[in-house]
C-alpha positions in Angstrom: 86.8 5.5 28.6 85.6 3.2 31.2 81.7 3.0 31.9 80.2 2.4 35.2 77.3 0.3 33.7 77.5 -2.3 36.2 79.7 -2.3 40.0 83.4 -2.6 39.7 84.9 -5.9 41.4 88.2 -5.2 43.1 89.9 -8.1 40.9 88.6 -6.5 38.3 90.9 -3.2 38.9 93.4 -2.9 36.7 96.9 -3.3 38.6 98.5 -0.4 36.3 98.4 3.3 37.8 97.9 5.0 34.7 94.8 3.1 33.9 93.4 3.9 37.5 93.5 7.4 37.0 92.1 7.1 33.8 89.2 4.9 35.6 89.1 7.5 38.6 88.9 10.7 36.2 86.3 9.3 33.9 84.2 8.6 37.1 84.4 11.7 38.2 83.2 12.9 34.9 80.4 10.4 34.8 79.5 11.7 38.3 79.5 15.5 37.4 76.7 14.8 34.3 74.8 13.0 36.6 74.6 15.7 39.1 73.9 18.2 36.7 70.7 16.0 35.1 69.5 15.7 38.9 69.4 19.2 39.2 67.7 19.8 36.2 64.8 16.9 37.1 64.5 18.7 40.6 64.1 22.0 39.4 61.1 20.7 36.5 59.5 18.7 39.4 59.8 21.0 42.1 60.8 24.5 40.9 58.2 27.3 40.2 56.5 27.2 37.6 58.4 29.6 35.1 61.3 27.3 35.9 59.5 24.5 34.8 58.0 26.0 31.6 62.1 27.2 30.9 63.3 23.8 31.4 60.9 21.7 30.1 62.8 21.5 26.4 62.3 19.0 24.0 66.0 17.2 24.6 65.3 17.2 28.2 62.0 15.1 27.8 63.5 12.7 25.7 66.4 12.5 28.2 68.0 9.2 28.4 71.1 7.8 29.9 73.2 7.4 26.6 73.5 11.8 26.6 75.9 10.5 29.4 78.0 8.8 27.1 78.3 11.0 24.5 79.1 14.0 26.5 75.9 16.0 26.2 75.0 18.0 29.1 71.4 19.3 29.7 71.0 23.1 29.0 70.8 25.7 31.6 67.7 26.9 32.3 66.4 30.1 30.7 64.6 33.2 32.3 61.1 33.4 31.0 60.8 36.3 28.6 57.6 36.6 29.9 57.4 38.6 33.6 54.0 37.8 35.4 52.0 40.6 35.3 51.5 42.6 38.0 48.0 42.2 40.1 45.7 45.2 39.4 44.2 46.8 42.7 42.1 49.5 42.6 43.0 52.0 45.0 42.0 55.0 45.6 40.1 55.0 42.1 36.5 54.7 43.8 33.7 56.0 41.2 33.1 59.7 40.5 29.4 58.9 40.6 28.8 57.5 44.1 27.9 60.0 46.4 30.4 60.3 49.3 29.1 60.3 53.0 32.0 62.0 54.9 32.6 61.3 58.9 35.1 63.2 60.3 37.2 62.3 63.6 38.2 64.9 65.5 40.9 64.1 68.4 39.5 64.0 72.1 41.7 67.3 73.2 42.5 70.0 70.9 44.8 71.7 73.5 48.5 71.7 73.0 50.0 68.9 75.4 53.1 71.2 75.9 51.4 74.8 76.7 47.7 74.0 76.8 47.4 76.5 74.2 44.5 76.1 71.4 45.3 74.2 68.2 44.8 75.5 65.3 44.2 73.0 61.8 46.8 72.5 59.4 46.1 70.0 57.1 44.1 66.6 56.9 44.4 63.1 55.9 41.7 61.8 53.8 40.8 58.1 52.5 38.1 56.3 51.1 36.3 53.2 51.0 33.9 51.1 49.3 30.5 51.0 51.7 26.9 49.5 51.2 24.2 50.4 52.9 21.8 46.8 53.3 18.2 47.1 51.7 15.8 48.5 54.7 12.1 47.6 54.9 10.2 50.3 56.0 6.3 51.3 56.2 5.0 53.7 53.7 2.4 55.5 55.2 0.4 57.8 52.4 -1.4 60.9 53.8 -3.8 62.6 51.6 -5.3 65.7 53.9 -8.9 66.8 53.1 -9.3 70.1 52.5 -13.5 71.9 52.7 -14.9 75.0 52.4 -16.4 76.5 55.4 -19.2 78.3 53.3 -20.5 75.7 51.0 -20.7 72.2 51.7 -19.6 70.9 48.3 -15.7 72.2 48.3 -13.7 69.6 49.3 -10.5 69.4 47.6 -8.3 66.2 48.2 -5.3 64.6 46.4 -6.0 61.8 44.0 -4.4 58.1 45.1 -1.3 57.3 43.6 -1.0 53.8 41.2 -0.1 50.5 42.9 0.2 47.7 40.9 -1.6 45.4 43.3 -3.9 48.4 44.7 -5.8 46.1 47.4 -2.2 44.7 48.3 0.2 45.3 51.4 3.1 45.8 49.2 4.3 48.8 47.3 5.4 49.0 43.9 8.9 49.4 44.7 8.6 46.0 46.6 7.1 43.9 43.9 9.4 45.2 41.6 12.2 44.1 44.2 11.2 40.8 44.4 10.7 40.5 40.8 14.4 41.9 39.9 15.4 39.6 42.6 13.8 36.3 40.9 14.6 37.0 37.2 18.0 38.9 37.2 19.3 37.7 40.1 18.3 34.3 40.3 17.4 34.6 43.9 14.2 32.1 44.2 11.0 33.3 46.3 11.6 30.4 48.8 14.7 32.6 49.4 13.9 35.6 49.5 10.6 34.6 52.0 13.3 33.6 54.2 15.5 36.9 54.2 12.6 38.6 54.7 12.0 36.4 57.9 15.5 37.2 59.2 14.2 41.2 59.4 10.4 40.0 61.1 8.3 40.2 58.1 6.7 36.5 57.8 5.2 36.2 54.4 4.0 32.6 52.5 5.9 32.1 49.2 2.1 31.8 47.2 2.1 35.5 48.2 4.9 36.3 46.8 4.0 34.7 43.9 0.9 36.3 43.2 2.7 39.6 43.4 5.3 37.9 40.8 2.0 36.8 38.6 0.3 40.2 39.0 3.7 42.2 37.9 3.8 39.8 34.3 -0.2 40.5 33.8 0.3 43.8 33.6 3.5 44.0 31.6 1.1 42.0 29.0 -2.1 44.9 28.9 -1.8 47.2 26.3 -0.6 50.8 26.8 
Protein backbone atom coordinates (compact mmCIF):
# COMPACT_ATOMS: atom_id res chain seq x y z
CA UNK A 1 0.00 0.00 0.00
CA UNK A 2 1.51 3.23 -0.93
CA UNK A 3 1.82 6.03 1.86
CA UNK A 4 1.53 9.65 1.18
CA UNK A 5 4.30 10.57 3.77
CA UNK A 6 5.91 12.93 1.60
CA UNK A 7 4.40 14.79 -2.12
CA UNK A 8 4.34 12.47 -5.01
CA UNK A 9 6.73 13.67 -8.01
CA UNK A 10 5.15 13.04 -11.36
CA UNK A 11 8.45 11.01 -12.48
CA UNK A 12 7.91 9.31 -9.66
CA UNK A 13 4.39 7.80 -10.96
CA UNK A 14 4.54 4.46 -11.81
CA UNK A 15 3.89 4.12 -15.71
CA UNK A 16 1.72 0.78 -15.11
CA UNK A 17 -2.21 1.23 -14.81
CA UNK A 18 -2.74 -1.24 -12.32
CA UNK A 19 -0.31 0.27 -9.94
CA UNK A 20 -2.11 3.75 -10.33
CA UNK A 21 -5.27 2.48 -9.25
CA UNK A 22 -3.80 0.83 -6.60
CA UNK A 23 -1.94 4.36 -5.70
CA UNK A 24 -5.40 6.22 -6.42
CA UNK A 25 -7.57 3.76 -4.14
CA UNK A 26 -5.23 3.65 -1.27
CA UNK A 27 -5.43 7.60 -1.35
CA UNK A 28 -8.65 7.74 -1.26
CA UNK A 29 -8.56 5.46 1.74
CA UNK A 30 -5.90 7.53 3.44
CA UNK A 31 -8.14 10.55 2.67
CA UNK A 32 -11.48 9.05 4.19
CA UNK A 33 -9.49 8.29 7.87
CA UNK A 34 -8.29 11.51 7.76
CA UNK A 35 -11.69 13.07 7.39
CA UNK A 36 -13.10 11.04 9.85
CA UNK A 37 -10.20 12.09 12.67
CA UNK A 38 -11.02 15.83 11.72
CA UNK A 39 -14.35 15.41 12.57
CA UNK A 40 -13.80 13.84 15.62
CA UNK A 41 -11.06 16.76 16.78
CA UNK A 42 -13.87 19.43 15.76
CA UNK A 43 -16.54 17.91 17.57
CA UNK A 44 -14.03 17.63 21.11
CA UNK A 45 -12.92 21.28 20.45
CA UNK A 46 -15.95 22.77 19.44
CA UNK A 47 -19.00 20.44 20.19
CA UNK A 48 -21.09 20.76 23.41
CA UNK A 49 -20.00 19.68 26.15
CA UNK A 50 -21.59 16.15 26.49
CA UNK A 51 -20.05 15.62 23.08
CA UNK A 52 -16.88 16.31 24.36
CA UNK A 53 -17.09 14.33 27.58
CA UNK A 54 -18.37 11.20 24.94
CA UNK A 55 -15.52 11.66 22.73
CA UNK A 56 -12.85 12.39 24.79
CA UNK A 57 -11.67 8.44 25.12
CA UNK A 58 -8.47 7.26 26.02
CA UNK A 59 -7.36 6.12 22.17
CA UNK A 60 -8.49 9.32 20.97
CA UNK A 61 -6.03 11.31 23.34
CA UNK A 62 -3.20 9.31 22.45
CA UNK A 63 -4.15 9.73 18.77
CA UNK A 64 -1.34 9.68 16.49
CA UNK A 65 -0.80 9.40 12.81
CA UNK A 66 0.38 5.71 12.68
CA UNK A 67 -3.76 4.59 13.53
CA UNK A 68 -3.73 5.73 9.87
CA UNK A 69 -1.62 3.06 8.91
CA UNK A 70 -2.87 0.34 10.55
CA UNK A 71 -6.46 0.85 9.64
CA UNK A 72 -7.83 2.05 12.97
CA UNK A 73 -10.54 4.44 12.80
CA UNK A 74 -11.60 6.72 15.78
CA UNK A 75 -14.90 5.56 17.52
CA UNK A 76 -18.21 7.12 17.08
CA UNK A 77 -19.21 9.20 19.54
CA UNK A 78 -21.50 8.02 22.25
CA UNK A 79 -24.76 9.69 23.82
CA UNK A 80 -24.19 10.49 27.36
CA UNK A 81 -26.05 8.21 29.62
CA UNK A 82 -26.41 10.95 31.69
CA UNK A 83 -29.44 13.61 30.54
CA UNK A 84 -28.90 17.09 32.15
CA UNK A 85 -31.36 17.62 34.61
CA UNK A 86 -33.99 19.60 34.14
CA UNK A 87 -33.95 23.30 35.92
CA UNK A 88 -36.32 23.43 38.90
CA UNK A 89 -38.67 26.59 38.89
CA UNK A 90 -40.96 27.13 41.42
CA UNK A 91 -44.21 27.98 40.15
CA UNK A 92 -47.12 28.34 41.45
CA UNK A 93 -45.71 26.68 44.83
CA UNK A 94 -45.62 30.10 46.80
CA UNK A 95 -45.67 29.36 50.71
CA UNK A 96 -48.92 28.36 52.57
CA UNK A 97 -47.73 30.69 55.40
CA UNK A 98 -47.53 34.10 53.67
CA UNK A 99 -50.48 35.96 53.95
CA UNK A 100 -52.01 36.73 50.53
CA UNK A 101 -53.06 40.46 49.71
CA UNK A 102 -55.59 39.95 46.83
CA UNK A 103 -56.32 42.99 44.07
CA UNK A 104 -58.81 42.26 41.86
CA UNK A 105 -59.34 43.95 38.26
CA UNK A 106 -62.42 44.31 37.16
CA UNK A 107 -62.95 45.30 33.25
CA UNK A 108 -63.92 48.99 32.52
CA UNK A 109 -67.61 47.95 31.07
CA UNK A 110 -69.52 45.10 32.28
CA UNK A 111 -72.22 45.54 29.58
CA UNK A 112 -72.45 43.10 26.81
CA UNK A 113 -70.78 44.76 23.61
CA UNK A 114 -73.41 42.92 21.42
CA UNK A 115 -76.91 43.73 23.40
CA UNK A 116 -75.73 46.04 26.11
CA UNK A 117 -77.20 43.56 28.40
CA UNK A 118 -75.56 43.12 32.07
CA UNK A 119 -72.85 40.48 32.53
CA UNK A 120 -73.08 38.19 34.78
CA UNK A 121 -69.51 36.24 36.39
CA UNK A 122 -68.57 33.01 35.34
CA UNK A 123 -65.34 32.07 36.35
CA UNK A 124 -61.94 33.77 37.18
CA UNK A 125 -58.32 33.51 36.51
CA UNK A 126 -56.07 33.67 39.43
CA UNK A 127 -52.14 33.96 39.81
CA UNK A 128 -49.73 34.74 42.24
CA UNK A 129 -46.53 36.32 42.91
CA UNK A 130 -43.77 36.72 45.12
CA UNK A 131 -44.05 40.59 46.65
CA UNK A 132 -42.11 42.54 49.43
CA UNK A 133 -43.24 45.27 51.08
CA UNK A 134 -39.70 47.70 51.85
CA UNK A 135 -39.06 48.34 55.71
CA UNK A 136 -41.12 51.84 56.49
CA UNK A 137 -39.85 54.26 59.22
CA UNK A 138 -42.56 55.67 60.89
CA UNK A 139 -43.15 57.75 64.27
CA UNK A 140 -44.49 56.08 67.29
CA UNK A 141 -46.31 58.30 69.10
CA UNK A 142 -47.38 56.76 72.82
CA UNK A 143 -50.56 58.18 74.37
CA UNK A 144 -51.15 57.49 77.95
CA UNK A 145 -54.66 59.45 78.87
CA UNK A 146 -54.98 60.62 82.53
CA UNK A 147 -57.89 59.69 84.06
CA UNK A 148 -59.20 61.85 87.90
CA UNK A 149 -61.87 61.70 90.01
CA UNK A 150 -64.10 64.63 90.13
CA UNK A 151 -64.74 64.19 93.99
CA UNK A 152 -61.41 63.66 95.49
CA UNK A 153 -58.39 65.03 94.31
CA UNK A 154 -56.14 62.01 94.80
CA UNK A 155 -57.79 59.54 92.01
CA UNK A 156 -55.87 59.71 89.14
CA UNK A 157 -55.50 56.64 87.33
CA UNK A 158 -52.92 56.50 84.29
CA UNK A 159 -51.14 53.67 82.35
CA UNK A 160 -47.69 52.80 83.37
CA UNK A 161 -44.78 53.50 80.52
CA UNK A 162 -43.87 50.79 78.55
CA UNK A 163 -39.80 49.40 78.56
CA UNK A 164 -37.32 50.95 76.04
CA UNK A 165 -34.09 49.75 76.07
CA UNK A 166 -32.56 53.18 75.71
CA UNK A 167 -35.58 55.02 77.67
CA UNK A 168 -34.04 58.75 77.23
CA UNK A 169 -33.51 57.72 73.45
CA UNK A 170 -35.29 58.71 70.10
CA UNK A 171 -35.39 55.20 68.98
CA UNK A 172 -37.65 52.38 69.78
CA UNK A 173 -36.83 48.96 70.69
CA UNK A 174 -37.92 47.57 67.43
CA UNK A 175 -35.29 49.96 65.85
CA UNK A 176 -32.30 49.05 67.86
CA UNK A 177 -32.99 45.74 67.49
CA UNK A 178 -33.13 46.46 63.60
CA UNK A 179 -30.05 47.85 63.39
CA UNK A 180 -28.46 45.36 65.58
CA UNK A 181 -29.93 42.24 63.40
CA UNK A 182 -28.71 44.34 60.57
CA UNK A 183 -24.88 44.52 61.85
CA UNK A 184 -24.49 40.97 63.26
CA UNK A 185 -26.57 38.64 60.98
CA UNK A 186 -26.58 40.48 58.15
CA UNK A 187 -23.33 41.91 57.90
CA UNK A 188 -24.67 45.24 56.95
CA UNK A 189 -22.08 47.83 58.74
CA UNK A 190 -23.60 51.04 60.57
CA UNK A 191 -21.75 53.32 58.01
CA UNK A 192 -24.28 51.61 55.75
CA UNK A 193 -27.04 51.48 57.25
CA UNK A 194 -26.56 55.54 58.32
CA UNK A 195 -26.64 56.03 54.74
CA UNK A 196 -30.00 54.07 53.82
CA UNK A 197 -31.47 55.73 56.44
CA UNK A 198 -30.35 59.07 54.74
CA UNK A 199 -31.93 58.01 51.42
CA UNK A 200 -35.56 58.05 53.48
CA UNK A 201 -34.54 61.78 55.42
CA UNK A 202 -33.56 60.55 58.66
CA UNK A 203 -29.81 62.00 59.15
CA UNK A 204 -28.24 60.19 62.02
CA UNK A 205 -24.15 60.13 62.94
CA UNK A 206 -22.79 56.50 62.93
CA UNK A 207 -21.44 57.07 66.95
CA UNK A 208 -25.30 57.13 67.47
CA UNK A 209 -25.83 54.31 66.13
CA UNK A 210 -23.28 52.77 67.87
CA UNK A 211 -24.23 53.67 71.23
CA UNK A 212 -27.60 52.11 70.58
CA UNK A 213 -25.49 48.91 69.22
CA UNK A 214 -23.30 49.20 72.80
CA UNK A 215 -26.52 49.82 74.87
CA UNK A 216 -28.40 46.59 73.22
CA UNK A 217 -24.98 44.21 74.34
CA UNK A 218 -24.97 45.84 78.02
CA UNK A 219 -28.13 44.71 78.60
CA UNK A 220 -27.95 41.29 77.11
CA UNK A 221 -25.01 40.96 79.82
CA UNK A 222 -27.35 42.12 83.27
CA UNK A 223 -28.64 39.44 84.96
CA UNK A 224 -32.31 38.36 84.70
Amino acid sequence: MYRSIMAIRPDALPTDPAALTEMVLALDVENEKLRGAMQTLKEMIFGKRSERLATLVAEQLALELDDLETGATPPAAKPSDKLRKKARRNIGALPKHLPRCEQVLEPEATACPCCQGQLHKIGEDVSEVLDVIPAMLRVLRTIRPKYGCRGCTDGVVQAKVLPRLIESGMASTALVTHVVVSKFAWYLPLYRQVQILAGQGIHLDRSTLAGWVKRCGLVAQEPL
